[in-house]
Structure formats: structure tokens, C-alpha cells
N, C-alpha and C positions, 0 to 999 in steps of 0.2 A: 476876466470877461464873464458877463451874466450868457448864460444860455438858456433863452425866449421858445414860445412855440411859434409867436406869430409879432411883426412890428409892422407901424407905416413910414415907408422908404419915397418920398417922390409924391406922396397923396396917395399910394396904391399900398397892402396889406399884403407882407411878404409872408410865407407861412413853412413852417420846416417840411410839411407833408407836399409842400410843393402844388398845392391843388388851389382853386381859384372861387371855392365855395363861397369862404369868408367874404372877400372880396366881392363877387357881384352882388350879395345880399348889403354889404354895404353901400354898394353903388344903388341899388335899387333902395334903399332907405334915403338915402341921400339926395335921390333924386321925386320920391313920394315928397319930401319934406320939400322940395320944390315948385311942386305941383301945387302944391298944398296953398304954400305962402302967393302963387298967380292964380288962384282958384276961380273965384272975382272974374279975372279976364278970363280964363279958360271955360267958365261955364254960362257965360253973360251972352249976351244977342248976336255977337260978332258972327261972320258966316261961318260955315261947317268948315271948306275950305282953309280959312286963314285958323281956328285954332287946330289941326291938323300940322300946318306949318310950324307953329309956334312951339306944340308938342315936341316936333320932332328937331326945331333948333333946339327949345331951351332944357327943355326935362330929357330928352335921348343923349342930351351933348352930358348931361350929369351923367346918366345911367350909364355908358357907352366910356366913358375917361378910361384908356389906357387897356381897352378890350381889346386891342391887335394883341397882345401877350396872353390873355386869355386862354386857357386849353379847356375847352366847354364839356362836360359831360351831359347825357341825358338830364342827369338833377338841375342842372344849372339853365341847360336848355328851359326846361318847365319854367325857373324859376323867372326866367325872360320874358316866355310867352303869355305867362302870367303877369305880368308887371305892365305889358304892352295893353293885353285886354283891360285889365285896372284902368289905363289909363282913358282908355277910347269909351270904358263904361263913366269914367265920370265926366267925361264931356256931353256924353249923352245925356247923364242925369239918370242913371238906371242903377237903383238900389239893387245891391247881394240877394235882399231878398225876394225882388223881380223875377219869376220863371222868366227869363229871358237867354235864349242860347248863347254861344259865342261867334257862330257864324250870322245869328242874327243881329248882332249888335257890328259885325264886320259889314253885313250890310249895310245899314244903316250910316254906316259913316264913311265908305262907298270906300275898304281899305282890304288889305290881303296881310295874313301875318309878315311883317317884313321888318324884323329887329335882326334877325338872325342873319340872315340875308345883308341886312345893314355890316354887322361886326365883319362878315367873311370881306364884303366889300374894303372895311379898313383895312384888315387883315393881308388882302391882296396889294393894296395899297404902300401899304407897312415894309410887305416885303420886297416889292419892287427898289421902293428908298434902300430897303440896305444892301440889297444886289446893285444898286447904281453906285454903291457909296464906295465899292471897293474898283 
């Protein structure tokens, strides 16, 4: 037997340090490249409303795969909360290099940080299923 630091089990990156770094930066790659390829629809006339929705099916449902297992650290947290504002900055249309804040751009797309809030969500969720399961 070969002995790895890290492999992918399921679509998720098991790692021997046991930490969930790799993983969400891959998820959030994964899910930028998703964005990326709806971009078109994501940044086109439609109302603010519906690409908000769209966001949060199609590119959260990448970013989010299998975050009930997740154990989140500060780094990781950032690395969420960043990934969230990315997104909500290019529905806007607001270049990096725009002084523009992030509660301003929270305004503007009428939203409260709520990624993290999301995962605890599955998270609770998660765990109810395996407490009913026994």
C-alpha cells in the first residue's frame, strides 16, 4: 500500500492532517469555474432577484458539496466569505479595482453574509438524519 497526504474519496479530498483546507479551496475553484461558464446569464438584464436565486442553486450547490463534514476554521471561514462577495461583485459588475466596500456591494444586491449560516444550516440538517437513522 502506497501511503498519500491527500486523495479524492466520493468527489470530496480526504487529507491525512485531517483539515478541510484543500477541500473548500477546491470546492470554491470549482464552483468560480461555474460561474464563470453562466457568466452570460449571471451578469445579463435578468432581475437582481432571480440571478441571486440562481447563485445560490447553481454555483452554492458546487461550492457547498459535502460541507456538513466540513470542520471550518477561521482561514476557511475567510476563504467562504470571500468567495460569497466574489460572487455578488460580479453580478454587479464591480471591478477589484473599484473602491467599492463589501457592505456596499451587500447593499446593493439587497443580501447579508449568509454562506456560513447556509453550511451550519446543512450541518443541522446532516445531523438530525444521522440521529433519526439509528
Amino acid at each position: 500500500m502506497e501511503n498519500v497526504e491527500h486523495f479524492k474519496y466520493f468527489g470530496s479530498i480526504v487529507t491525512t492532517d485531517a483539515l478541510c483546507t484543500k477541500e473548500v479551496k477546491a470546492r470554491i475553484a470549482m464552483a468560480k469555474a461555474a460561474f464563470v461558464k453562466k457568466r452570460i446569464l449571471l451578469t445579463s438584464k435578468l432581475g437582481l432577484e432571480m440571478k441571486k436565486k440562481l447563485v445560490k442553486c447553481y454555483i452554492w450547490s458546487v461550492a457547498l458539496y459535502g460541507a456538513e463534514t466540513w470542520t471550518l476554521r477561521k482561514k476557511e471561514q475567510k476563504y467562504l466569505e470571500s468567495f460569497e462577495m466574489w460572487c455578488w461583485r460580479r453580478i454587479e459588475k464591480i471591478r477589484w479595482t473599484d473602491r467599492v466596500t463589501n457592505e456596499e456591494v451587500l447593499r446593493r444586491v439587497n443580501e447579508q453574509r449568509n454562506i456560513l449560516q447556509a453550511i451550519t444550516r446543512r450541518k443541522a440538517n446532516w445531523q438530525g438524519h444521522i440521529m433519526r437513522r439509528n
